[in-house]
VOPAGU-2260 file (C-alpha; in pm, 1 decimal, decimal comma):
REM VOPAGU-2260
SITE   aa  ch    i         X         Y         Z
SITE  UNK   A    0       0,0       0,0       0,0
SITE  UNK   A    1     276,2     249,2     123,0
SITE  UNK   A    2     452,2     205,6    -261,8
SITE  UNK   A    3     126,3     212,0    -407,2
SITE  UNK   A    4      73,2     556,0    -248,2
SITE  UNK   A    5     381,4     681,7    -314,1
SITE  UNK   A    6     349,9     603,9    -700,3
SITE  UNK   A    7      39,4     810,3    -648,0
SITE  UNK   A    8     179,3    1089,5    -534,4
SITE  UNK   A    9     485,3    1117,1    -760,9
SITE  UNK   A   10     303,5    1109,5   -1055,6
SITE  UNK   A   11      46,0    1411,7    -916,6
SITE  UNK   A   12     400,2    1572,9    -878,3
SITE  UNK   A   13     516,6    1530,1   -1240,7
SITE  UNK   A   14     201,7    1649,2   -1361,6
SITE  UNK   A   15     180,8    1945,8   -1081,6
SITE  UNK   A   16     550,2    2023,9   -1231,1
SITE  UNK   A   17     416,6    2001,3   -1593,4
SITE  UNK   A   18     119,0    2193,0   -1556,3
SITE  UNK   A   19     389,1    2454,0   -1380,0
SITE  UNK   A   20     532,8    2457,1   -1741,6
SITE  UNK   A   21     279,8    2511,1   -1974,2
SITE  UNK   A   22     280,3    2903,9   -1967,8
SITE  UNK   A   23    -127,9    2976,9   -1967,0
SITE  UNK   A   24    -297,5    3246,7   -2141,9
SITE  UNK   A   25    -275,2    3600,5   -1903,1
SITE  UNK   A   26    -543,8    3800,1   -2070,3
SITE  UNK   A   27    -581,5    4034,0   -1780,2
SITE  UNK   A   28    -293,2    4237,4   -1891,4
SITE  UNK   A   29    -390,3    4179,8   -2210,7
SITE  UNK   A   30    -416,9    4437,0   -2460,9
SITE  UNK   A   31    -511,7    4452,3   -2872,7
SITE  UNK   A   32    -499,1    4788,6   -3124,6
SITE  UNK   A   33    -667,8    4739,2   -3466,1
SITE  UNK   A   34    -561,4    5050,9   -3714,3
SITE  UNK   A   35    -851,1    5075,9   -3934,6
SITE  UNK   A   36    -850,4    5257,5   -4291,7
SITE  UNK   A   37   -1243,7    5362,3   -4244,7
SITE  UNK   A   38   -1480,8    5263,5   -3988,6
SITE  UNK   A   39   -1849,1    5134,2   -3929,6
SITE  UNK   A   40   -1944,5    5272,1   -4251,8
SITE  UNK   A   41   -1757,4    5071,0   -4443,4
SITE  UNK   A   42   -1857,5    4674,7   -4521,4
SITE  UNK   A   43   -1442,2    4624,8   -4534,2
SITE  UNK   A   44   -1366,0    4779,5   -4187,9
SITE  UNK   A   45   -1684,4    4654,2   -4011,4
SITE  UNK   A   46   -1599,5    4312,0   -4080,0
SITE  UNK   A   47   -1266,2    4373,4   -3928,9
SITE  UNK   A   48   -1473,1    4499,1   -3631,5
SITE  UNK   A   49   -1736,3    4208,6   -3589,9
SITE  UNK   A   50   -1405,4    4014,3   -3602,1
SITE  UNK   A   51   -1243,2    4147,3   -3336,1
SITE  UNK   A   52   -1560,4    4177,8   -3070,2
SITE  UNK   A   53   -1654,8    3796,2   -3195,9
SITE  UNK   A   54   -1318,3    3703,6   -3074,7
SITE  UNK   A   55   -1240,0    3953,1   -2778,6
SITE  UNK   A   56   -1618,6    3828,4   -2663,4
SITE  UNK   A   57   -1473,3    3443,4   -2711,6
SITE  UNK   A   58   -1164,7    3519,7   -2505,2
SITE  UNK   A   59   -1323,7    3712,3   -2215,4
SITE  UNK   A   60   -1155,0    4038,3   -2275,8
SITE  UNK   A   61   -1327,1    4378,8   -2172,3
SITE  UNK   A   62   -1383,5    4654,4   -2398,5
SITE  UNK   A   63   -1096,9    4854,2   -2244,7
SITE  UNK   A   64    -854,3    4591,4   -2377,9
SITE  UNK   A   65    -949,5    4672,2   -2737,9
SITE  UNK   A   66    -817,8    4994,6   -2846,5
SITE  UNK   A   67    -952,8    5108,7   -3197,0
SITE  UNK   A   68    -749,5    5343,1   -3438,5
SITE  UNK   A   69   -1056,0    5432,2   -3691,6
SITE  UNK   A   70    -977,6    5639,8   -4060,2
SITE  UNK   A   71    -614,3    5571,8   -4051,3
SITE  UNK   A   72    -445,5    5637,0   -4419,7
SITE  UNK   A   73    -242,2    5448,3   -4570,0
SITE  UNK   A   74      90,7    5682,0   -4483,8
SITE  UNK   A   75     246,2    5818,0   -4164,0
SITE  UNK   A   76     -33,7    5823,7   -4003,2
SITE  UNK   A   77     -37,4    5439,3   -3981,0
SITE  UNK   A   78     292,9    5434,1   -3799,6
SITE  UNK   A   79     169,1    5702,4   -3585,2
SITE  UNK   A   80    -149,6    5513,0   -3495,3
SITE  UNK   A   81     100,4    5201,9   -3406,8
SITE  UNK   A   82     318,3    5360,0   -3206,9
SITE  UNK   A   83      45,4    5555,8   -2967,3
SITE  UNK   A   84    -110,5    5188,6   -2949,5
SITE  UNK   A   85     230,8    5038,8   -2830,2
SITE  UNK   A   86     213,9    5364,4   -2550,1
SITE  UNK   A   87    -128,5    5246,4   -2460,2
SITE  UNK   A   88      52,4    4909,0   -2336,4
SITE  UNK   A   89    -142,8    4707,4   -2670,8
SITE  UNK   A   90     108,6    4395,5   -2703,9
SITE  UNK   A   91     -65,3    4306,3   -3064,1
SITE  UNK   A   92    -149,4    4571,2   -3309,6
SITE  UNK   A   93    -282,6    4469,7   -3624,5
SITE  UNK   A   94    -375,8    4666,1   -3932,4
SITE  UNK   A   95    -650,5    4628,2   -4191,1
SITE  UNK   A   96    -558,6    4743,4   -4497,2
SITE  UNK   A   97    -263,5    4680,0   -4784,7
SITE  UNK   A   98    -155,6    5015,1   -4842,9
SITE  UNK   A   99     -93,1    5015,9   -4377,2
SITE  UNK   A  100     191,3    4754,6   -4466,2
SITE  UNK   A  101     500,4    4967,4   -4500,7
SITE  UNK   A  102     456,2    5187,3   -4208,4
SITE  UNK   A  103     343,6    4882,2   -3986,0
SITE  UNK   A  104     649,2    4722,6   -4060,4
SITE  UNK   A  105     822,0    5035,7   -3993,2
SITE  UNK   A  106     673,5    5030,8   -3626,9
SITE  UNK   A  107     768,9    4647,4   -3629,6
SITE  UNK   A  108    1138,5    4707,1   -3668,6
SITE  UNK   A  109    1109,4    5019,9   -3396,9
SITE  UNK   A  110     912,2    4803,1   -3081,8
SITE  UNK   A  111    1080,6    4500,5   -3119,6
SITE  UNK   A  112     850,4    4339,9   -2845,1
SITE  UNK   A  113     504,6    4410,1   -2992,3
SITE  UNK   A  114     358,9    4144,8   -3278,8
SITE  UNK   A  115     215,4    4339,0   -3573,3
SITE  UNK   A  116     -17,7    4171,5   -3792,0
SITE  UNK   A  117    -125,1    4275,0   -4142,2
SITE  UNK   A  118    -437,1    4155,0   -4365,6
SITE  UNK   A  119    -378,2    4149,4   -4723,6
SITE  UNK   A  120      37,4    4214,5   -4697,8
SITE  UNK   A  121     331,5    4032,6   -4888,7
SITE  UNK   A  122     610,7    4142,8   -4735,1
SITE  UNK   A  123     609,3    3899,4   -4366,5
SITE  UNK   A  124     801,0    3600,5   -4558,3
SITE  UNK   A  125    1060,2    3818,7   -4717,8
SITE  UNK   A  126    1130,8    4033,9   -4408,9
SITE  UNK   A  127    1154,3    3766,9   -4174,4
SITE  UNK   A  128    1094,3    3916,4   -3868,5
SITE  UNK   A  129    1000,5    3710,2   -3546,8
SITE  UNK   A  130     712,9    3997,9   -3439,5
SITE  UNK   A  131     567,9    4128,6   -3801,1
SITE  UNK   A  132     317,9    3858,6   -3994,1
SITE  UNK   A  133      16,7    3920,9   -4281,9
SITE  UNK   A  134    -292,5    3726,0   -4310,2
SITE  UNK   A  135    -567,2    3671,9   -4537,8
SITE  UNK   A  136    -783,5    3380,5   -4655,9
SITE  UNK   A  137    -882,6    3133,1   -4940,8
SITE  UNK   A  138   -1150,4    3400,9   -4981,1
SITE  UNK   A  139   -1161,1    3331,5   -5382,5
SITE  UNK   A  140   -1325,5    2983,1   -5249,7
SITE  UNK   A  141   -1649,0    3192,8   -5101,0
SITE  UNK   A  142   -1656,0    3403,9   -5389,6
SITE  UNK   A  143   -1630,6    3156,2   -5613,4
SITE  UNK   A  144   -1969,6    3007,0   -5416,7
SITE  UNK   A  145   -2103,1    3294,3   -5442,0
SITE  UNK   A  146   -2066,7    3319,6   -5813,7
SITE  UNK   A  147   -2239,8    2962,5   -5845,9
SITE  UNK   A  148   -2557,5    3143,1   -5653,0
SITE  UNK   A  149   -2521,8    3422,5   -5915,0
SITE  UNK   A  150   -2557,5    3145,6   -6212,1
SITE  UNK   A  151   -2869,6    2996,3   -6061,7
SITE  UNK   A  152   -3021,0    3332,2   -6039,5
SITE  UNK   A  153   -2887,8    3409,8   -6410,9
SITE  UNK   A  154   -2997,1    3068,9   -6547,2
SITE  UNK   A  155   -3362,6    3127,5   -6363,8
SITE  UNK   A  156   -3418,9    3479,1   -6529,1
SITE  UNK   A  157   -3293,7    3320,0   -6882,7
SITE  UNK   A  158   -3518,7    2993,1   -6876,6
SITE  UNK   A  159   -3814,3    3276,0   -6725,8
SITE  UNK   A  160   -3724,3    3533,9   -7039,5
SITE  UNK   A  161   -3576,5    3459,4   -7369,5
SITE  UNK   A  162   -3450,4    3840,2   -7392,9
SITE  UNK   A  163   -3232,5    3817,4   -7067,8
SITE  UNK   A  164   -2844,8    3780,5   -7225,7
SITE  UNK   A  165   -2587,0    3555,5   -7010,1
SITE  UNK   A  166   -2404,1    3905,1   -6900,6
SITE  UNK   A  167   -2299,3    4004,4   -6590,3
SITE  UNK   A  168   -2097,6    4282,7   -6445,9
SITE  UNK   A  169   -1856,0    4361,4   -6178,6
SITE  UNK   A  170   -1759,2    4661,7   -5973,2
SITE  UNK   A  171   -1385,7    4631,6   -5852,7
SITE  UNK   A  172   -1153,5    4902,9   -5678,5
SITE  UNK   A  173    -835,2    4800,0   -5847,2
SITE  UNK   A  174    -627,8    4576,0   -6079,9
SITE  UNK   A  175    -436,1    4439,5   -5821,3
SITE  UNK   A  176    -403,6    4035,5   -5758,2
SITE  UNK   A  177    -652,0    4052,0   -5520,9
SITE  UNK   A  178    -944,1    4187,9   -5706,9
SITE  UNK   A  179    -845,5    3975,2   -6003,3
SITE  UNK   A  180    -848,8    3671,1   -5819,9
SITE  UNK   A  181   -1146,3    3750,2   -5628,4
SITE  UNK   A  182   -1368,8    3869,7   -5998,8
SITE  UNK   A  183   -1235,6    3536,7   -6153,2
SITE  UNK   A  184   -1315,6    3289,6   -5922,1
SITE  UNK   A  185   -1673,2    3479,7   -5869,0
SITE  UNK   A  186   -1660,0    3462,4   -6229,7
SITE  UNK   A  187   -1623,7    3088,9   -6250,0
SITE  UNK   A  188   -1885,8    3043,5   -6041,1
SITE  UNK   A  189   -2109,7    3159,7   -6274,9
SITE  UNK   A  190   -1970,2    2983,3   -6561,8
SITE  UNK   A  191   -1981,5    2641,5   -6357,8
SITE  UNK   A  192   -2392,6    2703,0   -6383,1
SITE  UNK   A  193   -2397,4    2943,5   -6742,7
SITE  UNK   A  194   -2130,7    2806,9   -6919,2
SITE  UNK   A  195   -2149,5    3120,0   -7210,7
SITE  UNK   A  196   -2129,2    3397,2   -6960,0
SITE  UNK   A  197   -1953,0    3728,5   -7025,1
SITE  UNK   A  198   -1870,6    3975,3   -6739,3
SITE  UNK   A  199   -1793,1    4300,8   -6762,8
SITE  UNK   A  200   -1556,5    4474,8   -6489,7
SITE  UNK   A  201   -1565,4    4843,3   -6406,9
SITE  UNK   A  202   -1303,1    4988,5   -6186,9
SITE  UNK   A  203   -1335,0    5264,3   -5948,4
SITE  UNK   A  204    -966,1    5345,9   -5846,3
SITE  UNK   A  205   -1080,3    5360,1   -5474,4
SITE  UNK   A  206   -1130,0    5101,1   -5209,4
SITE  UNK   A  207   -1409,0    5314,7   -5093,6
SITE  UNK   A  208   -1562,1    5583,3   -5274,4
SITE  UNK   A  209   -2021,3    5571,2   -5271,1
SITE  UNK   A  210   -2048,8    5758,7   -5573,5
SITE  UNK   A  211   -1802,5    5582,4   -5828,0
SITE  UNK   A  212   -1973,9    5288,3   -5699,0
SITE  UNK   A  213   -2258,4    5371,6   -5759,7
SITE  UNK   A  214   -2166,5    5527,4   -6120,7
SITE  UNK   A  215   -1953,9    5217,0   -6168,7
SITE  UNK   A  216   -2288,5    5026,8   -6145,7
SITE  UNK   A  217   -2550,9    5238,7   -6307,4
SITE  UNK   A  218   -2271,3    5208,7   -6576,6
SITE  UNK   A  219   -2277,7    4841,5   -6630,9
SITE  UNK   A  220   -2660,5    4770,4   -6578,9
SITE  UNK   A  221   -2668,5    5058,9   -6883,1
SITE  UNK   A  222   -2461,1    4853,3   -7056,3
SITE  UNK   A  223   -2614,7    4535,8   -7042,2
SITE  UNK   A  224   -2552,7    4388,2   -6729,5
SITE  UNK   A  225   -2840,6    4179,1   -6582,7
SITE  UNK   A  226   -2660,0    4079,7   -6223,8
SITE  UNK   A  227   -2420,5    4279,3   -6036,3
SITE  UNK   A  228   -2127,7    4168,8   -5770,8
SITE  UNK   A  229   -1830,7    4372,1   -5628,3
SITE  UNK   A  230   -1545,8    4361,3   -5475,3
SITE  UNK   A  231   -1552,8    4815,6   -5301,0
SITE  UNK   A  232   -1659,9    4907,0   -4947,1
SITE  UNK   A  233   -1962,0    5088,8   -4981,8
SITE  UNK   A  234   -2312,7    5020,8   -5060,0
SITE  UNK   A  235   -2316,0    5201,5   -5381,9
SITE  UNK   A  236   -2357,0    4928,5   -5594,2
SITE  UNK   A  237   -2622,3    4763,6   -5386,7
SITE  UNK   A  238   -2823,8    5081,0   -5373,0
SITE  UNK   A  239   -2835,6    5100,7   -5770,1
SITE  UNK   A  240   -2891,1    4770,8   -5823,7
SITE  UNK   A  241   -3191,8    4767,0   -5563,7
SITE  UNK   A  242   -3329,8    5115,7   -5716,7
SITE  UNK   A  243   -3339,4    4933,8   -6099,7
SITE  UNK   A  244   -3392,8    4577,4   -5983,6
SITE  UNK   A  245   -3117,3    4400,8   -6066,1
SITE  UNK   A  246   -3004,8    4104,3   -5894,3
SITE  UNK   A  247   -2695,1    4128,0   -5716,8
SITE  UNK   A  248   -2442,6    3977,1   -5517,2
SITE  UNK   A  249   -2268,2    4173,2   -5231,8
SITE  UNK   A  250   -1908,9    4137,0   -5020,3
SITE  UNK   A  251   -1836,0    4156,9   -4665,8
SITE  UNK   A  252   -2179,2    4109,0   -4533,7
SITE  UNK   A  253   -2588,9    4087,3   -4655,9
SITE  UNK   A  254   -2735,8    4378,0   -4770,9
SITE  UNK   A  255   -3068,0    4199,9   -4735,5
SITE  UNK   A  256   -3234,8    4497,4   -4477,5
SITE  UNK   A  257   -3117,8    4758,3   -4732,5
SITE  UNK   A  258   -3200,4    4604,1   -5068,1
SITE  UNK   A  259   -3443,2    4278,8   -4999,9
SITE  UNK   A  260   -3571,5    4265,4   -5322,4
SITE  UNK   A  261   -3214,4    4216,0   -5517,0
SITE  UNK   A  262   -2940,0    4085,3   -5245,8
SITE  UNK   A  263   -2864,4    3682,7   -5309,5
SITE  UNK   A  264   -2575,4    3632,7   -5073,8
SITE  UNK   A  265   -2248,2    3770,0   -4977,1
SITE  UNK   A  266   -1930,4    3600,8   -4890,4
SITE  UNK   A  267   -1680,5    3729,1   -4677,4
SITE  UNK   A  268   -1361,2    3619,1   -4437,2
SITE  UNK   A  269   -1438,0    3608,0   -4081,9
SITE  UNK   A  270   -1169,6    3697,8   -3885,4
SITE  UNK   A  271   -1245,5    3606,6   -3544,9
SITE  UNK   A  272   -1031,3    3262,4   -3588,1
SITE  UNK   A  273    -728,7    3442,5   -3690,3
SITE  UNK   A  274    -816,6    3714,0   -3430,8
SITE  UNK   A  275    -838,4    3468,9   -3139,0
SITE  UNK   A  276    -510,4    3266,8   -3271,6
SITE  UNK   A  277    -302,2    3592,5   -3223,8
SITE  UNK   A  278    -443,8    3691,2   -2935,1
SITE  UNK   A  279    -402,9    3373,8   -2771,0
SITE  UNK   A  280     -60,2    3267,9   -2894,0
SITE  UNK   A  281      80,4    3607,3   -2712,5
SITE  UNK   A  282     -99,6    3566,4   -2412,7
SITE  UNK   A  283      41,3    3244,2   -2406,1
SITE  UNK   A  284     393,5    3348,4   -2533,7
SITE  UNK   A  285     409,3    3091,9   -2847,6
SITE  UNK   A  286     535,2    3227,9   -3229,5
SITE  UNK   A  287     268,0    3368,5   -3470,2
SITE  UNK   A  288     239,5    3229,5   -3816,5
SITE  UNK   A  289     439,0    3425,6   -4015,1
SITE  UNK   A  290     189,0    3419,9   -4295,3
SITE  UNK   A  291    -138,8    3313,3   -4200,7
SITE  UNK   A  292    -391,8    3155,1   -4515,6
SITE  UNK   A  293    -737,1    3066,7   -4297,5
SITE  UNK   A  294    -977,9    2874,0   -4546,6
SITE  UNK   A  295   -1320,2    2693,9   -4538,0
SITE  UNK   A  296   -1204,8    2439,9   -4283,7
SITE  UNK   A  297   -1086,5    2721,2   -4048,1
SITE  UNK   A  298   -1434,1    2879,3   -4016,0
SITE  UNK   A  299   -1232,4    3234,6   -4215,7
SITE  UNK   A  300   -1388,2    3195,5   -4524,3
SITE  UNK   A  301   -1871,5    3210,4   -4465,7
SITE  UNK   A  302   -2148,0    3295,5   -4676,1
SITE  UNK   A  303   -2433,6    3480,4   -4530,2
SITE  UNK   A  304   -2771,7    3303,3   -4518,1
SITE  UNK   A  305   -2927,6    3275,5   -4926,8
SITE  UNK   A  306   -3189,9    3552,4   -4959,5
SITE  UNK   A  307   -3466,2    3311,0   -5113,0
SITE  UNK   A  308   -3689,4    3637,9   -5183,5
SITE  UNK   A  309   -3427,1    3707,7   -5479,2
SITE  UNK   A  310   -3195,9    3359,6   -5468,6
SITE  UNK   A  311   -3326,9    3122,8   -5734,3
SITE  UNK   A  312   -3523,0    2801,2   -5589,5
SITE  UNK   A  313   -3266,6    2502,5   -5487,1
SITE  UNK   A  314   -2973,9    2756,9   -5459,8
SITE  UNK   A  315   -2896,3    2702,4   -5089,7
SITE  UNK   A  316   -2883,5    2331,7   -5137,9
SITE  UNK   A  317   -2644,0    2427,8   -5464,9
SITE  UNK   A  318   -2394,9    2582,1   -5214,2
SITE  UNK   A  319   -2414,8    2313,5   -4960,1
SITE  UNK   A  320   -2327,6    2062,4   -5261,1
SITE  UNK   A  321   -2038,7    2291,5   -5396,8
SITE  UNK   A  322   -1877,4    2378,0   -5028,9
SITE  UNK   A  323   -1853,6    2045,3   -4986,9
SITE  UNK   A  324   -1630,7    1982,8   -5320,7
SITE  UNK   A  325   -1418,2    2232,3   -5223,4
SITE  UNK   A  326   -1367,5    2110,8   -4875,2
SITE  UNK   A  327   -1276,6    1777,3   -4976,6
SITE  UNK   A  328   -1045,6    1889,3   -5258,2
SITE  UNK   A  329   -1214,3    1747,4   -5560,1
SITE  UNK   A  330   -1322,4    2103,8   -5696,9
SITE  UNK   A  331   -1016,4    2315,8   -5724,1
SITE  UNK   A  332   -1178,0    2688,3   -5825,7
SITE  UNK   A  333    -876,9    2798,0   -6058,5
SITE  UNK   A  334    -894,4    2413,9   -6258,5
SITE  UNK   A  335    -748,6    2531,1   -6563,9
SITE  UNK   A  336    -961,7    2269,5   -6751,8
SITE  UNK   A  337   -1192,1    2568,8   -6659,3
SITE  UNK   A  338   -1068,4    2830,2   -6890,9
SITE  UNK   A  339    -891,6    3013,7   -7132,7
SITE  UNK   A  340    -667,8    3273,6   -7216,9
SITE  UNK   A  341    -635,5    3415,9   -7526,4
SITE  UNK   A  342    -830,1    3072,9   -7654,8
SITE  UNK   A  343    -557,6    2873,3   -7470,3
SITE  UNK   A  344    -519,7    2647,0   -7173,1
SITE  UNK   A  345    -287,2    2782,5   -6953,1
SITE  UNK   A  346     -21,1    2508,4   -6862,3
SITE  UNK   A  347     218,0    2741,9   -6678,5
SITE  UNK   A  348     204,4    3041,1   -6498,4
SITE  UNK   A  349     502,6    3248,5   -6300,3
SITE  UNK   A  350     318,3    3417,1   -5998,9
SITE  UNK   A  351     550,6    3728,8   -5809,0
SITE  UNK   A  352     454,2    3567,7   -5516,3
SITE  UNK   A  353     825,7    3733,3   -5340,6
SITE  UNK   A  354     717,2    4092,8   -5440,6
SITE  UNK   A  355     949,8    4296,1   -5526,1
SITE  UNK   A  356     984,6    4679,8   -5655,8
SITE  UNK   A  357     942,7    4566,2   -5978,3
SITE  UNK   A  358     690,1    4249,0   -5974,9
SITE  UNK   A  359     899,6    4010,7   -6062,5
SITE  UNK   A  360     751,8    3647,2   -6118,2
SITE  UNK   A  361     942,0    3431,9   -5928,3
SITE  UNK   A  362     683,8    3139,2   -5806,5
SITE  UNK   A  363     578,7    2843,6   -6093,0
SITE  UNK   A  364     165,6    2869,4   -5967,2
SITE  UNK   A  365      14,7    2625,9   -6226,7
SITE  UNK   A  366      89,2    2224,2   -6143,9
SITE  UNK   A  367    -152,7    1920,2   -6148,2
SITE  UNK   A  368    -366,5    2098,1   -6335,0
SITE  UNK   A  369    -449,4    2363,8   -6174,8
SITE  UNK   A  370    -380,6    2774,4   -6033,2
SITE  UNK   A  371    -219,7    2727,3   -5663,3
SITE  UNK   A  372    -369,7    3031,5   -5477,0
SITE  UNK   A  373    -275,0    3159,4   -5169,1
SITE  UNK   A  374     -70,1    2834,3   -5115,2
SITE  UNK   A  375     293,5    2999,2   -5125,1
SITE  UNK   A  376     132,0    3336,2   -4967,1
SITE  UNK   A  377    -151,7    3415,6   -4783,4
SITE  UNK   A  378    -199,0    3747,2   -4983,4
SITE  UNK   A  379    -361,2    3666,2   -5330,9
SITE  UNK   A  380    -121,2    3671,7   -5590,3
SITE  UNK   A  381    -358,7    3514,0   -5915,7
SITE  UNK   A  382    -406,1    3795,1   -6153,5
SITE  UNK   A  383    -444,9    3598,7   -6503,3
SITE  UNK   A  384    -681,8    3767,5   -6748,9
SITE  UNK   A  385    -929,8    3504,7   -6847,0
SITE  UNK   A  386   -1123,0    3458,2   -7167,2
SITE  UNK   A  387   -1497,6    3578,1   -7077,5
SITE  UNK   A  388   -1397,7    3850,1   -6883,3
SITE  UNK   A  389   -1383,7    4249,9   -7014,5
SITE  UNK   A  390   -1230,1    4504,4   -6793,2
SITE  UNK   A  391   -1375,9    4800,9   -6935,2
SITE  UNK   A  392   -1148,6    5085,4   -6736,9
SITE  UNK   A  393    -834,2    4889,8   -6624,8
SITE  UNK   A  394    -628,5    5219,9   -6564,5
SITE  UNK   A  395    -629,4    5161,0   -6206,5
């Protein structure tokens, strides 16, 4: 009995000693600062912000512990911003938008014991630095959902109307990678459903600007458009499409209370996951990814709920049927069995996945048949110019 007892209590030792060891999370001293390029107005930033309270709510911090740095440009004023939330005691500070990258980094290099994290950045695996890390998502997988919700609606209102043509349009902000990627794969959504579909794709040379949005839609509807998506902040393409009915699908969030007659769906990355990860892997003292790529399987990349006032009939089951190809890997969105360009298949591709000042391609991004995204970065890095597709202002 005596050496059964003893066994007892040396192995409630070992594990006393272990559980010594494991350094838990302190979130009582505990601090995060999100730099924000707009604020509540904007579908982009709000996201950001549902993220963060989502996650801050899941880890039990108060809302003194979440300091909030709204309408920050892209400039000085970023570095600024991250170096008053450092002086506020925040031990993560994270920033929101790509243009925030340079001057983040800039404050990572400066407080050497603060983690900065960046959505949409390129520059964490080149720079190397143990507290400085980007983030995104396989967000091209939602929108490329999305896009297969678009073609039932499309194929609906052609079977209903012989007039209706197979073309859609787009409102995007730039021609960078990330727009391009995310108009694609919404694109080949479509065409998975329509297989003849055209899009059209009108720029607005702002992240968030109402009016060009809104100009940018009016434009396309007047040219033919019969469905709308969009990858720009504001509701300005909703709000046209809703005024001349015209189905459309939105980003970041539903738009179902302001325009239930046309909203479908809306994808979007949720960002409480990566949120919480951060949070909790400083608490707890543990390395942050250096570049972070959440997907469908991480909970980062949702649909809202399928308006079924505008949705075509069966379209929610559609989704359900698709997501589940794409989790289990036998849909890959960028198959290049998919598409053209220039009436070719494309067999190769050199990504600039390293960016550098002068975009050199330095990553091979097409193997076993099909476009690698956000595998070698987390920051989207497809910008191929697919047959079916017509940017109609691509000075941006």
């Amino acid at each position: 009995m005596k050496k059964f007892l003893a066994l007892v209590l040396a192995l409630v030792m070992v594990l006393s000693l272990a559980a010594c060891g494991e350094k838990k999370a302190d979130n009582k001293n505990f601090k995060l600062g999100v730099i924000l390029l707009h604020d509540e107005a904007s579908t982009y930033d709000l996201n950001f912000i549902n993220g963060v309270k989502d996650a801050a709510k899941a880890l039990g911090l108060s809302d003194d512990q979440v300091i909030y740095k709204r309408n920050i440009e892209e400039g000085d004023a970023c570095y600024e911003a991250a170096a008053d939330l450092v002086d506020q005691g925040c031990k993560v500070v994270f920033a929101d938008s790509f243009g925030h990258e340079t001057y983040l980094l800039k404050a990572a290099k400066e407080f050497k014991n603060v983690q900065f994290c960046h959505a949409t950045g390129t520059m964490a695996h080149t720079e190397k630095l143990d507290n400085f890390h980007n983030a995104f998502a396989s967000i091209y997988e939602g929108r490329y959902l999305a896009g297969v919700a678009a073609g039932m609606k499309l194929k609906e209102m052609m079977a209903a109307d012989s007039s209706v043509k197979p073309h859609i349009g787009y409102v995007g902000a730039f021609t960078y990678a990330e727009v391009i990627s995310g108009y694609t794969s919404f694109y080949l959504g479509v065409k998975s459903i329509v297989p003849e579909v055209t899009m059209d794709v009108q720029f607005t040379g702002s992240w968030y600007d109402e009016i060009e949005e809104k100009n940018a839609a009016a434009a396309l509807i007047d040219n033919g458009c019969v469905l709308i998506s969009q990858h720009a902040d504001s509701m300005g393409a909703p709000s046209v499409c809703e005024e001349r009915n015209v189905p459309n699908v939105s980003y970041n969030g539903s738009t179902v209370n302001s325009c239930p007659n046309t909203f479908i769906v809306s994808s979007r990355i949720d960002w409480s996951p990566y949120f919480q990860y951060i949070c909790k892997q400083t608490m707890e003292g543990k390395a942050i990814d250096t570049d972070w790529t959440g997907t469908i399987a991480t909970g980062s990349v949702v649909l809202t709920d399928v308006n079924t006032k505008a949705a075509a009939a069966g379209t929610a089951d559609k989704i359900k049927e698709v997501k589940a190809q794409l989790e289990n890997g036998s849909l890959k969105v960028f198959n290049t069995a998919n598409f053209t360009v220039e009436g070719a298949a494309l067999s190769s591709y050199m990504a600039d996945v390293d960016t550098d000042d002068a975009f050199t391609p330095d990553t091979e991004a097409v193997k076993d048949g099909f476009f690698h995204e956000s595998e070698y970065r987390s920051a989207p890095y497809f910008n191929v110019n697919v047959d079916g597709i017509n940017c109609l202002n691509a000075k941006y």
